[in-house]
VEXDREN-2710 file (C-alpha; in Angstrom, 1 decimal):
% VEXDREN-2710
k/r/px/py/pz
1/UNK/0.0/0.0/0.0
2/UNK/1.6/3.2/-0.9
3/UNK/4.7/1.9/-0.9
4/UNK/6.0/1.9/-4.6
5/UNK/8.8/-0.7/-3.7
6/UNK/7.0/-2.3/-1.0
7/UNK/8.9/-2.0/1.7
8/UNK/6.5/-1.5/5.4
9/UNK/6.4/1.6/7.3
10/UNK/5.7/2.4/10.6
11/UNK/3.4/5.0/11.8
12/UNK/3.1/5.9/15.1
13/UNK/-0.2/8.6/15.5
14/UNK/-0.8/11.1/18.5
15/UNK/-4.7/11.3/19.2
16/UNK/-6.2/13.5/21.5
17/UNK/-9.5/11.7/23.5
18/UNK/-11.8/13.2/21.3
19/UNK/-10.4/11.6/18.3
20/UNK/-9.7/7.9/20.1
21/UNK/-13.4/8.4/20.9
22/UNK/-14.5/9.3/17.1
23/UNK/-12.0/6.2/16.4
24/UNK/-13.7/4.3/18.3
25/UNK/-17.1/4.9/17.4
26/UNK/-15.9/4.4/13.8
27/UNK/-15.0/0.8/14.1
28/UNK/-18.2/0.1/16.9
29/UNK/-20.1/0.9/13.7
30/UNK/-18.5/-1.6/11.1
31/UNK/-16.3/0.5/9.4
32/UNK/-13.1/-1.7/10.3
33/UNK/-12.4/-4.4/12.8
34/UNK/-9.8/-2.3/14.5
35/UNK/-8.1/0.8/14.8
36/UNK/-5.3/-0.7/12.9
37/UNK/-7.5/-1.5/10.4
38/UNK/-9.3/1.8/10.1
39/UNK/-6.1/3.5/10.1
40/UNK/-4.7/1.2/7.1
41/UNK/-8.1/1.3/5.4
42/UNK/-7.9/5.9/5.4
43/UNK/-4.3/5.3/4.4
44/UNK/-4.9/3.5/1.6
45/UNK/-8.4/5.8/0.1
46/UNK/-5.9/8.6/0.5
47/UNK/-3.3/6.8/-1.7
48/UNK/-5.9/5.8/-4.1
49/UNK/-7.0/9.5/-4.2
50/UNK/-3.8/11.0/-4.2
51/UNK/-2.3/8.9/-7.3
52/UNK/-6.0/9.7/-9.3
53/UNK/-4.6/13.0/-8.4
54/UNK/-1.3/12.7/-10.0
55/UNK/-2.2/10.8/-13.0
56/UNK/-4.7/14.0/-13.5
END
């Protein structure tokens, strides 16, 4: 994902309460099965829409 030789990446993310809340809500509602995987699932959309971007 991303990752044009595809090498893995770490991220590490700083989240005030508010936003592990909104997280959390997020997956509570089937969006993802984790935060991991809501965080790997907006990283790859804004991949997606930033190469649509480039190949504009």
């Amino acid at each position: 994902m991303g990752s044009e030789d595809g090498k893995r990446h770490r991220l590490v993310l700083s989240l005030n309460q508010q936003q592990i809340e909104l997280v959390d809500r997020t997956i509570a509602n089937g969006f993802a099965e984790s935060r991991e995987a809501l965080f790997r699932l907006a990283l790859k959309e804004y991949d997606e829409r930033r190469g649509a971007k480039a190949d504009a």
